[in-house]
C-alpha positions in Angstrom: -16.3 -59.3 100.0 -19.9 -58.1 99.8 -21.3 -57.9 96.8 -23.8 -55.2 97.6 -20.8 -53.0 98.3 -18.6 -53.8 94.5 -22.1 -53.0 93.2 -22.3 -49.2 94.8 -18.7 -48.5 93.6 -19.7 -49.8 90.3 -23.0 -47.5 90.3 -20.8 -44.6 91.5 -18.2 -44.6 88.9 -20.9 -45.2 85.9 -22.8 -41.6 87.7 -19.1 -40.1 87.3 -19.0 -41.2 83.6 -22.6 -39.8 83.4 -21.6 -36.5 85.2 -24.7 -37.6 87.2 -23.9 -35.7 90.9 -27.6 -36.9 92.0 -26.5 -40.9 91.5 -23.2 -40.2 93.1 -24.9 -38.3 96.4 -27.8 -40.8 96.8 -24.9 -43.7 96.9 -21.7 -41.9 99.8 -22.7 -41.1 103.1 -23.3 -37.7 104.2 -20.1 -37.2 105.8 -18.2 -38.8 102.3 -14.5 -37.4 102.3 -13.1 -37.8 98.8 -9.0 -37.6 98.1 -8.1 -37.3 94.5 -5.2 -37.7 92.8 -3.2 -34.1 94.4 -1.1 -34.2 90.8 -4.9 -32.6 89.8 -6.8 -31.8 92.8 -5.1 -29.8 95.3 -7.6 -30.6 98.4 -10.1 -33.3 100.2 -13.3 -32.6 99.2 -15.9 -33.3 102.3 -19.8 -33.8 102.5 -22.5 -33.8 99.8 -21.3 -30.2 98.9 -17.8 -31.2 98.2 -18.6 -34.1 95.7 -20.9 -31.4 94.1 -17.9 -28.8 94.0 -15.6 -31.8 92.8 -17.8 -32.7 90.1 -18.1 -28.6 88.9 -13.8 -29.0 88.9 -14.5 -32.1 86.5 -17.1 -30.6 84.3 -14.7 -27.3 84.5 -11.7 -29.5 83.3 -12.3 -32.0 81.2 -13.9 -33.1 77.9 -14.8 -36.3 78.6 -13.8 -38.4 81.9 -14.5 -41.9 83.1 -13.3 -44.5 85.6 -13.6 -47.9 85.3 -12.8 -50.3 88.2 -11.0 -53.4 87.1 -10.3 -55.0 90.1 -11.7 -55.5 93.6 -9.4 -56.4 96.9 -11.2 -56.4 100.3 -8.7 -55.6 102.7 -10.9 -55.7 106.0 -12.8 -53.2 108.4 -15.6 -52.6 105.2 -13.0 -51.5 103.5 -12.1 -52.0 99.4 -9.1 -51.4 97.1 -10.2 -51.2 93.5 -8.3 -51.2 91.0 -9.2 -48.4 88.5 -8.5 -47.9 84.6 -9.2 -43.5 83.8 -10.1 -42.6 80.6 -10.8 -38.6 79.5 -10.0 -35.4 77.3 -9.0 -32.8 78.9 -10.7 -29.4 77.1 -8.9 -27.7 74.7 -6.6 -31.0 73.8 -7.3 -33.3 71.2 -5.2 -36.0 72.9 -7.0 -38.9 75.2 -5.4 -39.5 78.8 -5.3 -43.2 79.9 -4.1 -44.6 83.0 -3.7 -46.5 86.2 -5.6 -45.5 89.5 -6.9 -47.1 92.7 -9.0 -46.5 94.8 -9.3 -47.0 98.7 -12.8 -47.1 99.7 -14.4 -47.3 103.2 -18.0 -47.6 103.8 -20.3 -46.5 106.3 -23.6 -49.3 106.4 -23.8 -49.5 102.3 -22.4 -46.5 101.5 -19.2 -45.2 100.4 -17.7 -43.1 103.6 -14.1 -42.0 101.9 -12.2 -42.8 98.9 -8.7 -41.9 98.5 -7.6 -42.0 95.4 -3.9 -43.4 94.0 -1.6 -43.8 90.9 -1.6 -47.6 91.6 -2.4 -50.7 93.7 0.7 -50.8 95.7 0.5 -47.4 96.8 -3.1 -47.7 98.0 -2.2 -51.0 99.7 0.5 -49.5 101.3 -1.4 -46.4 102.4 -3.8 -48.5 104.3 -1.3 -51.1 105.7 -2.4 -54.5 103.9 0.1 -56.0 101.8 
C-alpha cells in the first residue's frame, strides 16, 4: 500500500474539515468523479466543478462536517478502501450526527480519480469485488 497515496486521502479529508475546496482540487485529478452517500446527495458529482458544487451543498447543509479515515485496505489496481468515522451538525439542529462510512478510492498517478462513498466496509468491499 503506498504511502504517498494514505497520505493524499488524509490531506483531502483534513481540506473537507477545513471547507478548504483549493486543497481538495489541487489533490483529485481533473476528471475526479465523487459518489456520496445517495441517502443525502442525490447525484455523482464530476470534474473540478462538481467537487466545488459538492462542497457549496456541504457548506449549504451543515454546521459543522468532518471525515476521519480510520482504516486503510488496499484492495489492488491503485485502488483503497478506507474506513471512515463522520462527524457534523446539520444547520438548524442542535444534535451532532456520528457514524460509519467508507470510502472506495481509485487513483490516477497520485491523485484521487473517484471515490464512492458507503455506510460501511462490507458494502464498499463488496461494490468493488474484494472480500
Amino acid at each position: 500500500m503506498s504511502a504517498d497515496r494514505i497520505e493524499v486521502v488524509r490531506q483531502v479529508l483534513d481540506a473537507v474539515g477545513r471547507r478548504d475546496v483549493q486543497a481538495i482540487l489541487e489533490n483529485v485529478d481533473a476528471d475526479v468523479e465523487l459518489q456520496p452517500l445517495l441517502s443525502v446527495w442525490r447525484q455523482t458529482y464530476r470534474g473540478h466543478d462538481g467537487i466545488e458544487e459538492w462542497s457549496r451543498g456541504v457548506g449549504e447543509l451543515w454546521e459543522s462536517f468532518s471525515v476521519e479515515p480510520e482504516d486503510f485496505r488496499d484492495i489492488g489496481e491503485g485502488s483503497l478502501v478506507v474506513r471512515l468515522r463522520w462527524r457534523g451538525r446539520a444547520k438548524g439542529v442542535s444534535t451532532e450526527l456520528d457514524g460509519p462510512g467508507a470510502a472506495v478510492v481509485r487513483f490516477r498517478d497520485d491523485k484521487l480519480l473517484s471515490v464512492d462513498i458507503h455506510l460501511d466496509e462490507h458494502s464498499a468491499l463488496r461494490s468493488t469485488g474484494a472480500s
